[in-house]
C-alpha positions in Angstrom: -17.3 -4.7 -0.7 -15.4 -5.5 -4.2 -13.9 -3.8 -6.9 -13.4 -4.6 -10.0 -11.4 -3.0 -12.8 -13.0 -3.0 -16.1 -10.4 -1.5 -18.0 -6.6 -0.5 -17.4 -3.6 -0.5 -19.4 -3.0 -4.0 -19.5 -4.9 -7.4 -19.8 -3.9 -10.6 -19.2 -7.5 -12.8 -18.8 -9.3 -14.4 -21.7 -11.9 -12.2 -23.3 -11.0 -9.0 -22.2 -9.5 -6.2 -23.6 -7.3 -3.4 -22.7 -6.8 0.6 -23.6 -4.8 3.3 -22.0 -7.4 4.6 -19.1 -9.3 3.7 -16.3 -12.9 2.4 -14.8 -13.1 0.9 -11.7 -16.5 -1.2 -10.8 -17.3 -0.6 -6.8 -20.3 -3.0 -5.0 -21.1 -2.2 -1.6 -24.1 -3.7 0.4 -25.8 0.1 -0.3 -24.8 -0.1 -4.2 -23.4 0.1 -7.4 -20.8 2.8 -8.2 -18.5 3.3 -11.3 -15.4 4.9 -10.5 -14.3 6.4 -14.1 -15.2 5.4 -17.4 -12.1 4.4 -19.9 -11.4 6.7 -22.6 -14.3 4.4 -24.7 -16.8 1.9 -25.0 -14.3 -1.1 -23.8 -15.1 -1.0 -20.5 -18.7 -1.9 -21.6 -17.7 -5.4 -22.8 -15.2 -6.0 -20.3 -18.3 -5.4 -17.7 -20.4 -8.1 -19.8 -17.4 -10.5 -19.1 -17.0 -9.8 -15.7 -20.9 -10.5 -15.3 -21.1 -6.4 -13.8 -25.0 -5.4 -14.8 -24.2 -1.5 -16.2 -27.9 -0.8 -15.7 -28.1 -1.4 -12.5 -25.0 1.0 -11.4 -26.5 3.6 -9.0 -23.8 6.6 -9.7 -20.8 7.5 -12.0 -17.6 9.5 -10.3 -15.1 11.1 -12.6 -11.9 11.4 -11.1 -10.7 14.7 -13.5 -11.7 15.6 -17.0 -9.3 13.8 -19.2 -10.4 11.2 -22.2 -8.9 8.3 -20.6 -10.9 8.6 -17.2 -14.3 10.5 -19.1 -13.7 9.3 -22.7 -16.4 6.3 -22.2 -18.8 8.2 -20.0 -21.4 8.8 -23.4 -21.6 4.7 -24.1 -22.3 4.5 -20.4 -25.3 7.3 -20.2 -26.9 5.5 -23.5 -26.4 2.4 -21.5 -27.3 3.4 -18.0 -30.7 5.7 -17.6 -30.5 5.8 -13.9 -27.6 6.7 -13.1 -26.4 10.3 -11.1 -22.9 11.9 -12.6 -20.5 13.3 -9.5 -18.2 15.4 -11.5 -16.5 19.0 -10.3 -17.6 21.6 -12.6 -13.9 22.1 -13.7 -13.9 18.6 -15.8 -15.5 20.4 -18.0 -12.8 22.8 -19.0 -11.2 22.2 -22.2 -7.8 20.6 -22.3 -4.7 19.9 -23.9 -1.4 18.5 -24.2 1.9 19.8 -24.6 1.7 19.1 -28.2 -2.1 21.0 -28.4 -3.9 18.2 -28.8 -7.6 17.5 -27.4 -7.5 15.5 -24.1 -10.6 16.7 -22.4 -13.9 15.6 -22.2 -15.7 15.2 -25.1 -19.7 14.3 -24.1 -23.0 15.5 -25.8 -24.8 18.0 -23.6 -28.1 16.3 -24.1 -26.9 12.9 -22.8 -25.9 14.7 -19.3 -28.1 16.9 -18.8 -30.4 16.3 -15.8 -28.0 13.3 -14.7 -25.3 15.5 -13.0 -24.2 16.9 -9.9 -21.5 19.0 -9.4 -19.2 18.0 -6.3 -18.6 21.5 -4.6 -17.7 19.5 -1.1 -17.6 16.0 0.6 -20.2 13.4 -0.2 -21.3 10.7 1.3 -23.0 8.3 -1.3 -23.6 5.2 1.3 -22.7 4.9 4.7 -18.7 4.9 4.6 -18.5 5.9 0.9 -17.2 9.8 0.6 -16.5 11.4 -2.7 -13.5 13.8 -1.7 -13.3 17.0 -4.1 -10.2 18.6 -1.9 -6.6 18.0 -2.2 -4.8 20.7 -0.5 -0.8 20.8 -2.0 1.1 20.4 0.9 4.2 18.4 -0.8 4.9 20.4 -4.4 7.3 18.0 -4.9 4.9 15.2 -5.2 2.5 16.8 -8.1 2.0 16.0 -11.9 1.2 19.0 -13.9 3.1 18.3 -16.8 4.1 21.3 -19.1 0.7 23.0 -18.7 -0.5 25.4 -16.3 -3.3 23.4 -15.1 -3.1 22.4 -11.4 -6.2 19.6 -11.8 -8.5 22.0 -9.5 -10.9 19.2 -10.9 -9.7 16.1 -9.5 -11.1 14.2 -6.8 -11.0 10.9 -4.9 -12.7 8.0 -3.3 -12.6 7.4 0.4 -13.8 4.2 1.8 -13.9 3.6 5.7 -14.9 -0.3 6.1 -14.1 -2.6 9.6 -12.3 1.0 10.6 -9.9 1.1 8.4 -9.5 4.0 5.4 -8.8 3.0 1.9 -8.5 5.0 -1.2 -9.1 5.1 -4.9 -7.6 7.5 -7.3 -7.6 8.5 -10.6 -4.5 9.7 -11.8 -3.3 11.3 -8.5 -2.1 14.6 -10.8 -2.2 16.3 -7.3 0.0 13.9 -5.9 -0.7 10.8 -4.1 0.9 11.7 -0.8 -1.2 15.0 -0.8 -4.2 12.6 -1.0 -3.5 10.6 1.4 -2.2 13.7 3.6 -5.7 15.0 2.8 -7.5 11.9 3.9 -5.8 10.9 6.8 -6.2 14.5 8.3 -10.0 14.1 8.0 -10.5 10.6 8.6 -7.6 9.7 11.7 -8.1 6.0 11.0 -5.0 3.5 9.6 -5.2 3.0 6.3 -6.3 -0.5 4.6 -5.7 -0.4 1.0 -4.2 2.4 -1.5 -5.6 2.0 -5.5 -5.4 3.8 -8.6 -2.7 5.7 -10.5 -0.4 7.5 -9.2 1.1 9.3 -12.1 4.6 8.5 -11.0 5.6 7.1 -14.9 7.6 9.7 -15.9 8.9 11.3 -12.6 12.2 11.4 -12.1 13.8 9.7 -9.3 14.1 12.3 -7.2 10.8 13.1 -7.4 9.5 9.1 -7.1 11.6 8.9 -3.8 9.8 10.9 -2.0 6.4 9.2 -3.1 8.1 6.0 -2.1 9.8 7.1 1.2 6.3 8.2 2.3 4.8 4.9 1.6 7.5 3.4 3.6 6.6 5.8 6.3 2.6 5.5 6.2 2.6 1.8 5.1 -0.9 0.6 4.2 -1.9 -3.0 4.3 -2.1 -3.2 0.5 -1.0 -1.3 -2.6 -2.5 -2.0 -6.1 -1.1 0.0 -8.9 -1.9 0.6 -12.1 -2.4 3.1 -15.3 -0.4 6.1 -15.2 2.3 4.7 -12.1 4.9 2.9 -14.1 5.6 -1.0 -14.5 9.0 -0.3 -13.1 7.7 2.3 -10.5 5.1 -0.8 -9.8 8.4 -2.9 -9.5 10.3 -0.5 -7.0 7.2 -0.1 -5.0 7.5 -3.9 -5.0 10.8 -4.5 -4.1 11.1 -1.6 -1.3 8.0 -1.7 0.5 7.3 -4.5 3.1 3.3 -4.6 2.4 1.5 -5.8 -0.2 1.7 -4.3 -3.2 0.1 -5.6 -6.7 -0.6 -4.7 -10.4 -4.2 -4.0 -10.7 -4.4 -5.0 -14.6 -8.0 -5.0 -16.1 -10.3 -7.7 -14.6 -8.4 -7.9 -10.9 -10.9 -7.9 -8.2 -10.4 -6.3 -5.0 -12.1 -7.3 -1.6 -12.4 -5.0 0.9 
């Protein structure tokens, strides 16, 4: 199994580019899965360079309905005719930042319509492949709402159990990453192999990222890759205080599971 990151916040290969969001490319020996889309058609050439066939991808998960994790999922559809949508209802919602601004999913009704399937529980997509709609709040501490009232009732994440071990992939992590992983570990009781997403820890405060980091120091994984919405100096501190792996997962890293 491999995954590969089509687009992130930062690029450092030949022939790539870059853009605030996220789309993850996921091969198994079952299929092709796209974890996010970018908040536009990057990810798209980024895919062409990384020689990842678009067509041939089996289903689309959208972590939560904001532009930089939805914003590309229209190129993809007009791309992709196969294709299934795993989205909870809720993406759907319109929202908006602090400043009022637009930052929810923006996708024509007749592109996605017959192509979608609302995640109202857990689904298994291959054998070992879960799509995990619930993230129960159990630390309040470790949760990134921002200034509005919503509490990302729409988020979800990948779980992954391969050679039994657990590993994870997140959006954004707005429900906090340690609730995830709280979440998963309670359903899944197996140590945990590899952590990777965002973690929305760029703009907590310390108080707040010590308890994110003082839980990975408790539940180490074997391996940590960052990226998006964590922080290049939360990425550093996660790299300086935890004795595991831990690495940037820029646009074009591959991941082998």
């Amino acid at each position: 199994m491999r995954i590969v990151t089509l687009i992130e916040n930062l690029v450092y290969k030949k022939g790539l580019v870059a853009e605030h969001g996220l789309s993850l490319y996921i091969e198994c020996d079952f299929g092709k899965i796209l974890f996010d889309t970018g908040q536009s058609s990057a990810f798209l050439q980024n895919a062409q360079q990384l020689n990842v066939n678009i067509e041939e991808i089996d289903f689309v998960i959208i972590s939560h309905g904001h532009y930089d994790h939805a914003g590309g999922l229209e190129f993809f559809l007009k791309k992709n005719k196969k294709a299934i949508v795993y989205i909870k209802e809720d993406a759907f919602l319109r929202k908006f930042d602090s400043h009022g601004k637009f930052i929810g999913i923006k996708c024509s009704p007749s592109l996605i319509s017959g192509r979608i399937k609302y995640v109202t529980g857990i689904i298994e997509l291959y054998p070992g492949v879960f799509i995990m709609p619930d993230i129960p709040i159990i630390n309040k501490n470790d949760t990134r709402f921002g200034n509005s009232k919503d509490e990302f009732i729409d988020e979800l994440y990948l779980a992954i159990i391969h050679n039994g071990e657990l590993s994870i992939v997140s959006g954004c992590s707005h429900r906090g990453i340690t609730n995830i992983l709280n979440a998963a570990t309670a359903k899944f009781n197996l140590p945990v192999n590899l952590v990777l997403g965002g973690f929305h820890t760029k703009d907590c405060n310390e108080e707040n990222f010590k308890i994110v980091l003082e839980y990975f120091q408790d539940n180490m994984p074997k391996s940590l890759g960052v990226c998006h919405c964590t922080g290049i100096d939360k990425y550093a501190a996660f790299k300086q205080n935890l004795n595991t792996r831990v690495y940037y997962n820029y646009t074009g890293t591959i991941t082998e599971l």
